[in-house]
N, CA, C and O atoms as a Tripos MOL2 file, in Angstrom:
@<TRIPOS>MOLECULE
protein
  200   199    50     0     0
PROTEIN
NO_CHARGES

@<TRIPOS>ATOM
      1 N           8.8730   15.5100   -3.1190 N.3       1 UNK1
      2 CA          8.9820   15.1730   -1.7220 C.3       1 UNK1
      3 C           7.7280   15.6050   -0.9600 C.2       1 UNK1
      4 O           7.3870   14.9800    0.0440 O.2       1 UNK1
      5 N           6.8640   16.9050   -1.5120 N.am      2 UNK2
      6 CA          5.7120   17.3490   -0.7710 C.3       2 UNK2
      7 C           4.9550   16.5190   -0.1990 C.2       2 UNK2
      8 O           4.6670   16.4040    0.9920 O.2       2 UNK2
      9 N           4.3000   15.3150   -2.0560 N.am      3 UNK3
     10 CA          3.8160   14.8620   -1.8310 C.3       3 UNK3
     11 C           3.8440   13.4880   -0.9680 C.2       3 UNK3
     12 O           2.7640   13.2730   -0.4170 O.2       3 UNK3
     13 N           4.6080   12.7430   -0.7880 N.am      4 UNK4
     14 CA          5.1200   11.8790   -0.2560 C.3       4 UNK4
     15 C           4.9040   12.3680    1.4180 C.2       4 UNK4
     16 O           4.6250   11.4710    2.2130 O.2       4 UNK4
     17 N           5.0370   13.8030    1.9390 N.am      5 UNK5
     18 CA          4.9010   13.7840    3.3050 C.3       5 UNK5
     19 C           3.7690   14.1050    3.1760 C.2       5 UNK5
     20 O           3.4500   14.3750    4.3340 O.2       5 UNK5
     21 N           2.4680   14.3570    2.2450 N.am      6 UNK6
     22 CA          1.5260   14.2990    2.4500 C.3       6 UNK6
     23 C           0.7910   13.3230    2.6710 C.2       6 UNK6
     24 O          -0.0360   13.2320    3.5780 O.2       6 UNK6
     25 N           1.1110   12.3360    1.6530 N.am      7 UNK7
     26 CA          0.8020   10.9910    1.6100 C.3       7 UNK7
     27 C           0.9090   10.2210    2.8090 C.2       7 UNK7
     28 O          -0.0530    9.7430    3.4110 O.2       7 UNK7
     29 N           2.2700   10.1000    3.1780 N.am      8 UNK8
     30 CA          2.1780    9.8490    5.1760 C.3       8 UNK8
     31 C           1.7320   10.4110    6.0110 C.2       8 UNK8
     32 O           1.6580    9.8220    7.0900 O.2       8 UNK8
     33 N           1.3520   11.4560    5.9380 N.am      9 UNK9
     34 CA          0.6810   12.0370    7.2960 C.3       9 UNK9
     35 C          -0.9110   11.4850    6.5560 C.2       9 UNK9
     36 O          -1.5150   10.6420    7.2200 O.2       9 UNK9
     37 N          -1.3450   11.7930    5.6730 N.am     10 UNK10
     38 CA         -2.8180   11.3320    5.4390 C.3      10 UNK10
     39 C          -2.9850    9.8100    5.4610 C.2      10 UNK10
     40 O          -4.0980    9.3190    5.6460 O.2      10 UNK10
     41 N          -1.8030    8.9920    5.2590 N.am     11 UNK11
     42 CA         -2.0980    7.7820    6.1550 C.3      11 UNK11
     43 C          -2.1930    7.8510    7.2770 C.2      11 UNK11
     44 O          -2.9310    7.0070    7.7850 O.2      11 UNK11
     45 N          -1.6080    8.7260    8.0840 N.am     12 UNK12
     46 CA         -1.5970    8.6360    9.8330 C.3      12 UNK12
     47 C          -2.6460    8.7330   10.2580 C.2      12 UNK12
     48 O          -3.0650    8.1550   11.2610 O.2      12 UNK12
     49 N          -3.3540    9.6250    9.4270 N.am     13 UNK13
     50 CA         -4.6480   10.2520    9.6230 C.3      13 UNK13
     51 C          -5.7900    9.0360    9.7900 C.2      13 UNK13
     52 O          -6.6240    8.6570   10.6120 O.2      13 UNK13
     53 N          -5.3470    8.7270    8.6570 N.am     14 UNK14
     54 CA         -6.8940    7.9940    8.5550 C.3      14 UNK14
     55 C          -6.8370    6.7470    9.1820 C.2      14 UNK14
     56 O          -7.9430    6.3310    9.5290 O.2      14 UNK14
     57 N          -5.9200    6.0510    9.4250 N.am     15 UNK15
     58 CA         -4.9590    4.9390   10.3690 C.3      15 UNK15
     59 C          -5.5800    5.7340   11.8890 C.2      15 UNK15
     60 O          -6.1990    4.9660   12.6250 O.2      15 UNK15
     61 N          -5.4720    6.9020   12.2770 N.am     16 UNK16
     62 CA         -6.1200    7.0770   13.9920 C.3      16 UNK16
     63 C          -7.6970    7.2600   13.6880 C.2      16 UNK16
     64 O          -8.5280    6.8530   14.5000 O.2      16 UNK16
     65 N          -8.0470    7.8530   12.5540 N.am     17 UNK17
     66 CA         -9.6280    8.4340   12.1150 C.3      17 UNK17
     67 C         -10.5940    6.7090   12.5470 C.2      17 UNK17
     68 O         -11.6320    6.5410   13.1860 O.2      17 UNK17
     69 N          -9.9350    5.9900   12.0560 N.am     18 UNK18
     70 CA        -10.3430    4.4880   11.7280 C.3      18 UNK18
     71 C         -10.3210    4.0960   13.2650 C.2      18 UNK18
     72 O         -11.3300    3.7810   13.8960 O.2      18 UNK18
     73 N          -8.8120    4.1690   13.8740 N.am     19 UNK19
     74 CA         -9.3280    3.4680   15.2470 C.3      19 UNK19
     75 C         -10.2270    3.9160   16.2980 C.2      19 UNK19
     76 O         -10.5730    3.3630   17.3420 O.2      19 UNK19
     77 N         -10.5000    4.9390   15.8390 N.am     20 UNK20
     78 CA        -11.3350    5.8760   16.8070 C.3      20 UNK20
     79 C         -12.6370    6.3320   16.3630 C.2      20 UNK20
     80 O         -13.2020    7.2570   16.9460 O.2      20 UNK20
     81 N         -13.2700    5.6000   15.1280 N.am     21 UNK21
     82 CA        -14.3330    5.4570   15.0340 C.3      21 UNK21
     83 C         -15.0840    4.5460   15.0180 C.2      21 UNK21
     84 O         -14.5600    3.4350   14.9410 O.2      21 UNK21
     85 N         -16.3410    4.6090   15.0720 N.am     22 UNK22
     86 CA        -17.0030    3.0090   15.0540 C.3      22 UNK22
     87 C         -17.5260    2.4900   13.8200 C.2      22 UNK22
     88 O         -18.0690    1.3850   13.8280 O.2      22 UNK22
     89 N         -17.3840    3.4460   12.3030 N.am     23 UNK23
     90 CA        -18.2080    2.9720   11.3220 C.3      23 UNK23
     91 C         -16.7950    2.5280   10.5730 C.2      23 UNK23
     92 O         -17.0060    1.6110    9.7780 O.2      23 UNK23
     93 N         -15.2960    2.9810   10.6310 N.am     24 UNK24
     94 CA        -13.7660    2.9160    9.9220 C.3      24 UNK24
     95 C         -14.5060    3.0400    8.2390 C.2      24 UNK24
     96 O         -14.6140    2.2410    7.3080 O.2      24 UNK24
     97 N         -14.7970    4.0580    8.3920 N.am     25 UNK25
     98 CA        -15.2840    4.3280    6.9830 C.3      25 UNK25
     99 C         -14.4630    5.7130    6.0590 C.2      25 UNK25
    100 O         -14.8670    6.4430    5.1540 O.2      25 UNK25
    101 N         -13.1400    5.6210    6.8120 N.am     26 UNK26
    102 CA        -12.4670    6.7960    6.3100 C.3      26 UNK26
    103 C         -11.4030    6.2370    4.9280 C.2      26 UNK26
    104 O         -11.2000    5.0390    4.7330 O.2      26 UNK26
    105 N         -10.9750    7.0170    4.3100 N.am     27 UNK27
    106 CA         -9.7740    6.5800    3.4170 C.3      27 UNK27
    107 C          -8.8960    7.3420    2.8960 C.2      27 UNK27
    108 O          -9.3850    8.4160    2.5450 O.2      27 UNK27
    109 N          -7.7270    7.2310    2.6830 N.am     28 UNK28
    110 CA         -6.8550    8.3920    2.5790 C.3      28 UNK28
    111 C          -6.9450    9.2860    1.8080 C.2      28 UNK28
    112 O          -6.2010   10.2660    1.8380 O.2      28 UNK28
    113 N          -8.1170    9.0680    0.7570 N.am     29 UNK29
    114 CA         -8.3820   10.2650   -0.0250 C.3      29 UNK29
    115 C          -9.0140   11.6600    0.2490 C.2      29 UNK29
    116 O          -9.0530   12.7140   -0.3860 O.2      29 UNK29
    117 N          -9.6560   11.0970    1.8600 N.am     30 UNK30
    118 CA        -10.6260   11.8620    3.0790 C.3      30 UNK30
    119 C          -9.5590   12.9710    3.1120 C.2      30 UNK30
    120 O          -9.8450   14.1650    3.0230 O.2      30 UNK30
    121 N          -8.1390   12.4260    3.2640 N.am     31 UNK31
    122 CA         -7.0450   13.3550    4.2100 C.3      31 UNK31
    123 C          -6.2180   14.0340    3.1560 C.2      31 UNK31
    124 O          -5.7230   15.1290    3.4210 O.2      31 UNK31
    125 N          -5.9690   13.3060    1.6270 N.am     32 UNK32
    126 CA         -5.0790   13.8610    1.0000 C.3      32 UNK32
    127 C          -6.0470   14.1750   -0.0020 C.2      32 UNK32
    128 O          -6.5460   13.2900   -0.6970 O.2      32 UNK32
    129 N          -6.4160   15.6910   -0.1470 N.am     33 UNK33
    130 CA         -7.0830   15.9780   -1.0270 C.3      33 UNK33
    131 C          -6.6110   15.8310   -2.4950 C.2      33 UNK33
    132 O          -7.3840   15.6240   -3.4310 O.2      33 UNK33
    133 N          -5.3680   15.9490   -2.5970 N.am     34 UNK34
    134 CA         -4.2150   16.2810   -3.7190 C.3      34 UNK34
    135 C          -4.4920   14.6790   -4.8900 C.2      34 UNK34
    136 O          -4.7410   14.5720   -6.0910 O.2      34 UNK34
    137 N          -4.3370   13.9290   -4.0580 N.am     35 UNK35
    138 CA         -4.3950   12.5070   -4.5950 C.3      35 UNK35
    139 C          -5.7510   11.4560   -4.9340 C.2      35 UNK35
    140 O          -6.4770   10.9750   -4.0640 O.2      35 UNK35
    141 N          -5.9220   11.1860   -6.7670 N.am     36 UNK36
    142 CA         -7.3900   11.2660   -7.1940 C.3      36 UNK36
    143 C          -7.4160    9.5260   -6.5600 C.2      36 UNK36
    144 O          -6.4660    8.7710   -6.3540 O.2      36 UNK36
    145 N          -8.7370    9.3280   -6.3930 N.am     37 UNK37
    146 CA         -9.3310    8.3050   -5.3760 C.3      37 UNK37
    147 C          -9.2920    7.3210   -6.6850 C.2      37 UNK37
    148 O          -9.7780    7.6370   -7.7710 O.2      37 UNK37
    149 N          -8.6710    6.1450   -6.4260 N.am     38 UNK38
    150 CA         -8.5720    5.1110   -7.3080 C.3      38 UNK38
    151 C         -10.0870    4.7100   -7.9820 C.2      38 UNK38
    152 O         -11.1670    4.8780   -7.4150 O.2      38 UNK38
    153 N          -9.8930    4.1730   -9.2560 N.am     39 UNK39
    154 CA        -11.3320    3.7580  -10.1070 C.3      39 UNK39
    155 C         -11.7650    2.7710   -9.4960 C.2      39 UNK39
    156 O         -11.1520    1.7790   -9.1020 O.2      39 UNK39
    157 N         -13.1290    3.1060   -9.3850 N.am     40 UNK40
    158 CA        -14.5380    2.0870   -9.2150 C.3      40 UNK40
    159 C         -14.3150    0.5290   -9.9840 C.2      40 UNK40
    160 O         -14.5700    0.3890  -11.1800 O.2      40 UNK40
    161 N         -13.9600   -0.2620   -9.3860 N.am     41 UNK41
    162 CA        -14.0760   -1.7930  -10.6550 C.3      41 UNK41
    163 C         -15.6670   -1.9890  -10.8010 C.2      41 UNK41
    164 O         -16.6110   -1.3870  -10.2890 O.2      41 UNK41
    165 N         -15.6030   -2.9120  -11.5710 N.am     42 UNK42
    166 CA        -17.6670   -3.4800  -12.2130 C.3      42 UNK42
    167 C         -17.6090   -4.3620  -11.0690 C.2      42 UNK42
    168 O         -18.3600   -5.2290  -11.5150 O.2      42 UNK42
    169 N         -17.3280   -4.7220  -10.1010 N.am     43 UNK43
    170 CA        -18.0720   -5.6070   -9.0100 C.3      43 UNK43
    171 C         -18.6920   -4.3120   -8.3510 C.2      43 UNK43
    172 O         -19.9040   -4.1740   -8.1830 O.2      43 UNK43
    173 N         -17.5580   -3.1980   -7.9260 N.am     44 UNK44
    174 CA        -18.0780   -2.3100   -6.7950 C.3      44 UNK44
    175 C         -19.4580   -1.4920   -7.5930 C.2      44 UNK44
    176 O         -20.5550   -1.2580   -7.0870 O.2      44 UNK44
    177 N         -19.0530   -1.2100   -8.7900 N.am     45 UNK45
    178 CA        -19.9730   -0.2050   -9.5470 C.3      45 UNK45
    179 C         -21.7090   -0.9960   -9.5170 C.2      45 UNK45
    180 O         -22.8130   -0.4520   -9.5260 O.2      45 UNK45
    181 N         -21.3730   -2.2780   -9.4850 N.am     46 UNK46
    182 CA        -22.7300   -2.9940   -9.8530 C.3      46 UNK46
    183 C         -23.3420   -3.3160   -8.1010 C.2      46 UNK46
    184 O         -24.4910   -3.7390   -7.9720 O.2      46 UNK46
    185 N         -22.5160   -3.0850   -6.9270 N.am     47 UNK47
    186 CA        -22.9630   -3.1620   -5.7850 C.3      47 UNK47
    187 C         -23.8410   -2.2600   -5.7240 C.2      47 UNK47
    188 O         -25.0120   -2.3320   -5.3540 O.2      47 UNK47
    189 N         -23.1090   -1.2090   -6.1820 N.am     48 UNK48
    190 CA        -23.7670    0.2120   -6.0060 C.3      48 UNK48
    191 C         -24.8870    0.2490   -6.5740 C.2      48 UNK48
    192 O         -25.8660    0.6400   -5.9370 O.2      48 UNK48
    193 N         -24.9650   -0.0310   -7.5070 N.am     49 UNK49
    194 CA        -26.2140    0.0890   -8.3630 C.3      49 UNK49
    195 C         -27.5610   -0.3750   -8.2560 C.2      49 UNK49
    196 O         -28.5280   -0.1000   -8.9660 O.2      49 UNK49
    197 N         -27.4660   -1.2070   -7.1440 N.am     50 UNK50
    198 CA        -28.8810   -2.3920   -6.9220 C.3      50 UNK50
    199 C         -28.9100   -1.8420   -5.9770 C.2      50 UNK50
    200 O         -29.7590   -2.1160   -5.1290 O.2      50 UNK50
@<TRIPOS>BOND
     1     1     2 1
     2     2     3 1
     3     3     4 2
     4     3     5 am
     5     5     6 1
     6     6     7 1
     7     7     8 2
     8     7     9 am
     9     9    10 1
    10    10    11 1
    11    11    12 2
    12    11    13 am
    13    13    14 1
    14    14    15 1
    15    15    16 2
    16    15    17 am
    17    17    18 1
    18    18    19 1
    19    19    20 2
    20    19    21 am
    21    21    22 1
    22    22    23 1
    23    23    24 2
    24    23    25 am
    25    25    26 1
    26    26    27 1
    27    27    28 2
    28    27    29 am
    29    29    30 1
    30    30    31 1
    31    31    32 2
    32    31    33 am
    33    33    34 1
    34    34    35 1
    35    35    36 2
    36    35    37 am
    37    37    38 1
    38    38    39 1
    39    39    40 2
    40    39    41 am
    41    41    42 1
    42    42    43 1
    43    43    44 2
    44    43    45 am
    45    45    46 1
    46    46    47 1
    47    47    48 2
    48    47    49 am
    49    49    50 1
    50    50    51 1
    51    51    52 2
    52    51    53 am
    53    53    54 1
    54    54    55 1
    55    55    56 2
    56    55    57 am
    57    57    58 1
    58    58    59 1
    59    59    60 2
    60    59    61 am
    61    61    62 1
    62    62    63 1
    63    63    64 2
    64    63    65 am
    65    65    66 1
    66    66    67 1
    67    67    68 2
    68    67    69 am
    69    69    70 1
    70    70    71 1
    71    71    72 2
    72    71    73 am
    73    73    74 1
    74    74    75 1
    75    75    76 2
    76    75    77 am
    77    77    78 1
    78    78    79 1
    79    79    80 2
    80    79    81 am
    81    81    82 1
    82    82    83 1
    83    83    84 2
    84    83    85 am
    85    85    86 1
    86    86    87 1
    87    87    88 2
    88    87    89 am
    89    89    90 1
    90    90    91 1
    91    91    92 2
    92    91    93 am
    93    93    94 1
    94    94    95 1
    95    95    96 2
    96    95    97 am
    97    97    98 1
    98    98    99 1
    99    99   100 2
   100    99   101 am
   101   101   102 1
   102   102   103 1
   103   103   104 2
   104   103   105 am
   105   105   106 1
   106   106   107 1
   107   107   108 2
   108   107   109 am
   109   109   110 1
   110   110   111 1
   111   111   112 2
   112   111   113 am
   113   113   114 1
   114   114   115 1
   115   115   116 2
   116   115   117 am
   117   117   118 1
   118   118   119 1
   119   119   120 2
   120   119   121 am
   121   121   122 1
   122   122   123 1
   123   123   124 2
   124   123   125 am
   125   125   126 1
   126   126   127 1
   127   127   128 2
   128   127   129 am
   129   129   130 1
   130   130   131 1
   131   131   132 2
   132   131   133 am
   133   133   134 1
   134   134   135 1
   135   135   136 2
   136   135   137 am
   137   137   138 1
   138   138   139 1
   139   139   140 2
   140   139   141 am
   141   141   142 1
   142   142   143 1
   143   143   144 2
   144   143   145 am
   145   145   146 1
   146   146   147 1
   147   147   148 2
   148   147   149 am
   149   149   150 1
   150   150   151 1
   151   151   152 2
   152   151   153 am
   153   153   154 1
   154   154   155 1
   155   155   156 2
   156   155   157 am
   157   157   158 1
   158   158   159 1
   159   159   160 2
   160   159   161 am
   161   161   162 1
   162   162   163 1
   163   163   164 2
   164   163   165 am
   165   165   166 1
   166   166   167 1
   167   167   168 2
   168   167   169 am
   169   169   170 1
   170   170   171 1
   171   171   172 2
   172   171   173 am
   173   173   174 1
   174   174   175 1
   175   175   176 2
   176   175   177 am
   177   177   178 1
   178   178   179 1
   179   179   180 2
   180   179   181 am
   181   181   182 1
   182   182   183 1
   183   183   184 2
   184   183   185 am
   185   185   186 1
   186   186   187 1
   187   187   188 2
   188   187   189 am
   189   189   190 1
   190   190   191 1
   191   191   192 2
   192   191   193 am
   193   193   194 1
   194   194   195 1
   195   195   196 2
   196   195   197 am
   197   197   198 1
   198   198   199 1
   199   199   200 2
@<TRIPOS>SUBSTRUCTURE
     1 UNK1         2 RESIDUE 1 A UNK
     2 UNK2         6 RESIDUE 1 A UNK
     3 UNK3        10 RESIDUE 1 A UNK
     4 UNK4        14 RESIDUE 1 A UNK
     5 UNK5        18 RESIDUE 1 A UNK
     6 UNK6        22 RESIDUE 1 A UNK
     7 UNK7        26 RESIDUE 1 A UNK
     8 UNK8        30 RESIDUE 1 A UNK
     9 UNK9        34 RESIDUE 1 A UNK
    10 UNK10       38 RESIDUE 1 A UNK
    11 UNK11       42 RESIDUE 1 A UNK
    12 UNK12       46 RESIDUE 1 A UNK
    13 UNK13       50 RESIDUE 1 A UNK
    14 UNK14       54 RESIDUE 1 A UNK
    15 UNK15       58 RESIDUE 1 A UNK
    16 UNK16       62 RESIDUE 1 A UNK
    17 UNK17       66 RESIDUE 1 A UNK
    18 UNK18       70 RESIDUE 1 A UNK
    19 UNK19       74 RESIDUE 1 A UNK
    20 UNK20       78 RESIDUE 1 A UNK
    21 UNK21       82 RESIDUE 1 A UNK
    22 UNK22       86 RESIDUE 1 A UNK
    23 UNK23       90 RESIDUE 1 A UNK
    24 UNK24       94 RESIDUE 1 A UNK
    25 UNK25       98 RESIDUE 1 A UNK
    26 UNK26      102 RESIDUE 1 A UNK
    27 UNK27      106 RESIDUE 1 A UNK
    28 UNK28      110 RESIDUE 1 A UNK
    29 UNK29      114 RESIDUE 1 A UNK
    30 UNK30      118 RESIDUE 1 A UNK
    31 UNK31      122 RESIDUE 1 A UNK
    32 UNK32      126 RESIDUE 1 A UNK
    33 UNK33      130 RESIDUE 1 A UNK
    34 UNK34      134 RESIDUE 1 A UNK
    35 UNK35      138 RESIDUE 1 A UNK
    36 UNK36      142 RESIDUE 1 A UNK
    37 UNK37      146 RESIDUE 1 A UNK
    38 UNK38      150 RESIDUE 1 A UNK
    39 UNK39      154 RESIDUE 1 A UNK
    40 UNK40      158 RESIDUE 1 A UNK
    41 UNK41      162 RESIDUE 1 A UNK
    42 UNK42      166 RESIDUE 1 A UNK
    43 UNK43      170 RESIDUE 1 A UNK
    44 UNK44      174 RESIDUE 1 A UNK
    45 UNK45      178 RESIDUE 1 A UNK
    46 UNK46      182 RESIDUE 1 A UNK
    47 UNK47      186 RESIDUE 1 A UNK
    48 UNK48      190 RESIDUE 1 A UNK
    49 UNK49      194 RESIDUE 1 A UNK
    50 UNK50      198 RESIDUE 1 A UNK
């Protein structure tokens, strides 16, 4: 259950972080430290790379 109210409040988070910034470059991994940041696919990895 912890995690689950963590998980919603670090959506809340980053849901106001976003409207109230001008770059919305936040993501819930910003807020929930606990929870590992989903894998890189080969489109994003090869953006990165050039």
């Amino acid at each position: 259950m912890g995690m689950r109210v963590e998980r919603g409040t670090a959506l809340l988070a980053t849901l106001y972080a976003n409207a109230h910034s001008s770059n919305d470059g936040y993501k819930l991994t910003d807020f929930a430290p606990y929870h590992d940041e989903p894998a890189m696919t080969l489109e994003q990895a090869m953006e990165q790379w050039e």
